[in-house]
Structure formats: structure tokens, C-alpha cells
N, C-alpha and C positions, 0 to 999 in steps of 0.2 A: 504494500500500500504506500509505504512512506518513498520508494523506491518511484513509482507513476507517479506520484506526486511532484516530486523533483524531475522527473523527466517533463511534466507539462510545465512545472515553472521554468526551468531551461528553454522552452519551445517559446514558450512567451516572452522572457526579457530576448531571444534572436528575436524576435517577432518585432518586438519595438526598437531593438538595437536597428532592424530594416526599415522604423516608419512605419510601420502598422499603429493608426492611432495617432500618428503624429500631432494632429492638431489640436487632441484632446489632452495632451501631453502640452502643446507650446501654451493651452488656455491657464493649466494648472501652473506650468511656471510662473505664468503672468500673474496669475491672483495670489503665490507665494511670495512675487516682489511688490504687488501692492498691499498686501498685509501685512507687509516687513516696513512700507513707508509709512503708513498709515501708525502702525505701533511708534516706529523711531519722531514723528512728527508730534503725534500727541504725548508722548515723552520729554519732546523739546519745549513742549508750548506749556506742560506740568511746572517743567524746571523753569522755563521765564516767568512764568506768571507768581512761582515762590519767590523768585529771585528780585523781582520789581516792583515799585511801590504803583499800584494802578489804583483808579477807584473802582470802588466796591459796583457801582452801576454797570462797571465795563467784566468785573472779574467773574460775576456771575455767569453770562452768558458763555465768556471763554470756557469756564469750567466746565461745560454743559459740551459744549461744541469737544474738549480734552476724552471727555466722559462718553460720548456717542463714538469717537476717531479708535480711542482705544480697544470698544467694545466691540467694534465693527469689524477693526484689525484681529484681532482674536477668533471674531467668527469666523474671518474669510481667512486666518489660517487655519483652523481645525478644520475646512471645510476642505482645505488644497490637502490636509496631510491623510484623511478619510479617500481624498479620490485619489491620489497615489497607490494609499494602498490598492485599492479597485481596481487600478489599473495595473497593477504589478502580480495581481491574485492570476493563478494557470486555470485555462478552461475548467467545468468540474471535467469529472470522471463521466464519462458515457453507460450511463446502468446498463445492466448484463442484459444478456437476451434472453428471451425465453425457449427459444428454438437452438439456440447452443452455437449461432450461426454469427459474425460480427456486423 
């Protein structure tokens, strides 16, 4: 079992090492490197807005905008490292036949 199992995952990273998938593959980088700005931005905009004396009318809103950037960056990374995975899983296994035949 464990033996098929590796053999389909073998067949599948050839599969994508060939482009099989390609684009579904260039989408997930994509959204791994805007979940990566989206975190290091609202990281930055945390740390200026500690660092700065603003009014309070202005720091609200920023916090709010830090608060959604972060949250958004977090979902749209668990969302790229989920379809990674999915795209990395090997076909299943083909269920047996009944007639003994493939």
C-alpha cells in the first residue's frame, strides 16, 4: 500500500515538474506572495502607528484597516498552504474490480 502510494506521489510531482497544473500552481504562488505583503505591511503600519504620536480620530480607523490586512493575510495564507497541499496529494488508488480484470 505505502509502496502505490509513493509511486502515485512520484507520478504526480513528474506531472507538475512537466506543467501539469501549471496555472493552478503560478495562482497559489501568487496569493503566497500577497499574503506575505499583506502580513509584512500590516506589521509595518502596527509598528508606525506604536511608534508615532497621531490623533486618536486618525488611529482608530488605521487600527481597523492593520486588523482586517492582517487577518486577510493569514487567511489567504492558510488558504495557499491547504491548496498546495491538494495539489501535491497523488491520484487516489483506482478501487479493485470486481471481475478480477484492471
Amino acid at each position: 500500500m505505502i509502496r502505490s502510494w509513493y509511486r502515485r506521489w512520484e507520478k504526480r510531482q513528474a506531472d507538475l515538474a512537466r506543467g501539469v497544473d501549471a496555472s493552478l500552481v503560478r495562482t497559489n504562488r501568487r496569493r503566497y506572495k500577497v499574503a506575505a505583503v499583506l502580513l509584512a505591511a500590516s506589521s509595518l503600519t502596527a509598528w508606525s502607528l506604536s511608534a508615532t504620536d497621531i490623533p486618536v480620530w486618525a488611529e482608530w480607523p488605521l487600527r481597523l484597516v492593520v486588523a482586517v490586512g492582517g487577518v486577510s493575510g493569514l487567511i489567504l495564507l492558510r488558504w495557499a498552504q491547504q491548496e498546495r497541499i491538494n495539489l501535491e496529494k497523488p491520484d487516489p488508488e483506482k478501487p479493485p474490480s470486481i471481475l478480477g480484470r484492471d
